[in-house]
N, C-alpha and C positions, 0 to 999 in steps of 0.2 A: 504493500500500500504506500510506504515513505517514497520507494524509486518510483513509482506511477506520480505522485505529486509531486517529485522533487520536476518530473520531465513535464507534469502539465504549469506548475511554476512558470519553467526557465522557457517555455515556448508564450504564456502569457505578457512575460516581460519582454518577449523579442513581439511580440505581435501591439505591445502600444509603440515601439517605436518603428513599426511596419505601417500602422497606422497613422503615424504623423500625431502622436500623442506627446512623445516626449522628446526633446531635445538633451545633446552629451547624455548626463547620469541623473535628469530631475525625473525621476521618476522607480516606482516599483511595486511590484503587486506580492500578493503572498496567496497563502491558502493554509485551511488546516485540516487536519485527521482528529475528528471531536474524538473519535475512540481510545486516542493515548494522547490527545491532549498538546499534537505536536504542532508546528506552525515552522511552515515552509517559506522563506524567504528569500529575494534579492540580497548577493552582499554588495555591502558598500563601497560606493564610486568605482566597481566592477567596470568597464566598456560591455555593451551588450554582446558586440559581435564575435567577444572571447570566451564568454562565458558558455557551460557546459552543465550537465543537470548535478551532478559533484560539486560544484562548486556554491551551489544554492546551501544558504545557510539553515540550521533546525535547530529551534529552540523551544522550550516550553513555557508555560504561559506567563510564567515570570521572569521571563526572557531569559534565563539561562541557557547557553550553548549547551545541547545535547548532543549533534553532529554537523562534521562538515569544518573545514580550516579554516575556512575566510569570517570576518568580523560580520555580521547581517547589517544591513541599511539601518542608519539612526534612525530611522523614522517605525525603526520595529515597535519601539511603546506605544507609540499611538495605535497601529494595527493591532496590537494587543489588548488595548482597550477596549476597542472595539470587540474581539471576539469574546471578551468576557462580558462585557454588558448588552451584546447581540447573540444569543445563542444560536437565530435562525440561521447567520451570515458563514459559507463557507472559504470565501476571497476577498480580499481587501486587493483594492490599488489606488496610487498616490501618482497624481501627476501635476505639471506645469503647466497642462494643453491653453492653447492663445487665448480663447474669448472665457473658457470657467476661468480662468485666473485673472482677468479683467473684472469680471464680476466680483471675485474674490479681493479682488485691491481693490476696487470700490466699497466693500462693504455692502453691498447692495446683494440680497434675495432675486433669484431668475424668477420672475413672475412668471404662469402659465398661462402664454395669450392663446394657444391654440392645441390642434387636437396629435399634432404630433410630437410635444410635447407630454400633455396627456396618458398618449398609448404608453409611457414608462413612466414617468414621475407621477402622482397624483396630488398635483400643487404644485407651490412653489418648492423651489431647492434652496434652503436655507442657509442662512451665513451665521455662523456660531460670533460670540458674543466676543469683542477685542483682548485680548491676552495683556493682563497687567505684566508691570515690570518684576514682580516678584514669580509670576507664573513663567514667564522668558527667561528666570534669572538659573532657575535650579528645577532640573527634572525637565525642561523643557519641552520633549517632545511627548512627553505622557501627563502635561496636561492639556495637548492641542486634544487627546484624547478626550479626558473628564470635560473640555468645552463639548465637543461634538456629543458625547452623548448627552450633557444637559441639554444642546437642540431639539435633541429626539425626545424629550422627557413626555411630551404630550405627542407623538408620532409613530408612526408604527414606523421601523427602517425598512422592512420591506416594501411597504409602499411608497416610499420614497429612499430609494437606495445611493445618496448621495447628500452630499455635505458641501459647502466653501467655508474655509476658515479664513478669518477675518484676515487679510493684509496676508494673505498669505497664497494656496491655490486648494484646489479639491481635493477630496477624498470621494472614492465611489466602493460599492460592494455586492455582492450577489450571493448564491444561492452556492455558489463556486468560484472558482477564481477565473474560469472564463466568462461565466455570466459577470465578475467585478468588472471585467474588459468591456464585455460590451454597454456595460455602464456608462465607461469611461469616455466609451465613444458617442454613446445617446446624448451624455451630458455636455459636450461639447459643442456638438451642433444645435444644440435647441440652447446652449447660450448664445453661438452665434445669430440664430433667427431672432432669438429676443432682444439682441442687440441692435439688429436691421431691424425689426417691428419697432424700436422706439425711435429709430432714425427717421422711418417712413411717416410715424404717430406718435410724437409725445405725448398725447394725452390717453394712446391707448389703454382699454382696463383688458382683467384677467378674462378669460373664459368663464362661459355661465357655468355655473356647479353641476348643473344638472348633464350639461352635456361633458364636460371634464370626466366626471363618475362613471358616467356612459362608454368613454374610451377606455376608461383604467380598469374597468369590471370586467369588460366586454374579454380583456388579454388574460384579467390576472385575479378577478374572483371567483367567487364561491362556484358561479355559474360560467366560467368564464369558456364562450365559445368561438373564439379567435383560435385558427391552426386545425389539424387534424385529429387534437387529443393524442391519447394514448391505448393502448390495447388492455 
């Protein structure tokens, strides 16, 4: 199970910068195995195009190195927070992409003006609250975590599987660490469309609730009949 994650990791990491997600090393996703509790990661400031599924670092949830030689990505605290305060979530990924990280150095929430949007977030995609200097000063990267999850405190993260931290760039997640990818990419593009919808309409508002609910149920509720199903 560890070598199957360590390979679906290190090909998730090569597919955000296939995808025009990440630039150099701002970036990296992870994944875990809830059954031992293990957490698959990017190591730190690795070049992608070197890296190998060996080389992916594994640690447990208190970040202790359990295998693998290379240091894991600073930004492993945060992903770790996440999987303790998310039990649904089996991938984490962190990136720089152009227009979420605009949103994110603005401070400013992607509002939902339309339905392709919708068919993945249900809402807005939320900006966690500014990180004091005492929060930046010690432990820094585990409490960009404790912000993101006080985000979520009223939110289900499944239904909205994404975060901007404030002054900073995204975080996204999924079900797995390829669903965190394709997160990573839904959220990129529906911030750039909400960037262009405010260029085109500054006064534009959110989509109606009613139809928002309509797209996001239609993929991913109770009833949801978007796709083929399953057998």
């Amino acid at each position: 199970m560890l070598d199957r994650l360590k390979a679906d990791v290190l090909k998730a990491n090569l597919a955000l910068v296939r995808q025009g997600l990440v630039l150099v090393t701002w970036g990296n996703a992870s994944g875990i195995d809830r059954d031992s509790g293990h957490v698959v990661i990017k190591p730190s400031g690795v070049a992608y195009e070197v890296m190998t599924p060996e080389d992916m670092a594994v640690v447990d949830l208190d970040g202790k190195l359990v295998a693998g030689k290379l240091k894991p990505s600073v930004d492993t605290p945060t992903h770790l927070a996440l999987y303790r305060a998310f039990p649904e979530i089996g991938g984490v990924v962190h990136t720089h992409s152009h227009y979420a990280t605009c949103w994110a150095q603005a401070c400013r929430p992607i509002p939902c003006f339309g339905t392709t949007h919708a068919d993945h977030f249900n809402g807005e995609i939320p900006v966690t609250d500014a990180m004091t200097a005492e929060e930046v000063g010690e432990d820094y990267e585990a409490h960009i975590g404790d912000a993101i999850v006080r985000a979520f405190r009223d939110r289900d993260p499944m239904h909205c599987p994404g975060v901007l931290v404030a002054n900073h760039a995204p975080f996204v997640w999924g079900k797995d660490v390829a669903t965190a990818v394709e997160s990573a990419y839904v959220l990129e593009e529906v911030a750039r469309m909400a960037l262009h919808t405010l260029a085109l309409s500054p006064g534009q508002r959110p989509i109606a609730a009613y139809l928002l609910d309509k797209h996001f149920m239609r993929k991913h509720g109770a009833g949801a009949y978007y796709g083929q199903g399953s057998e």
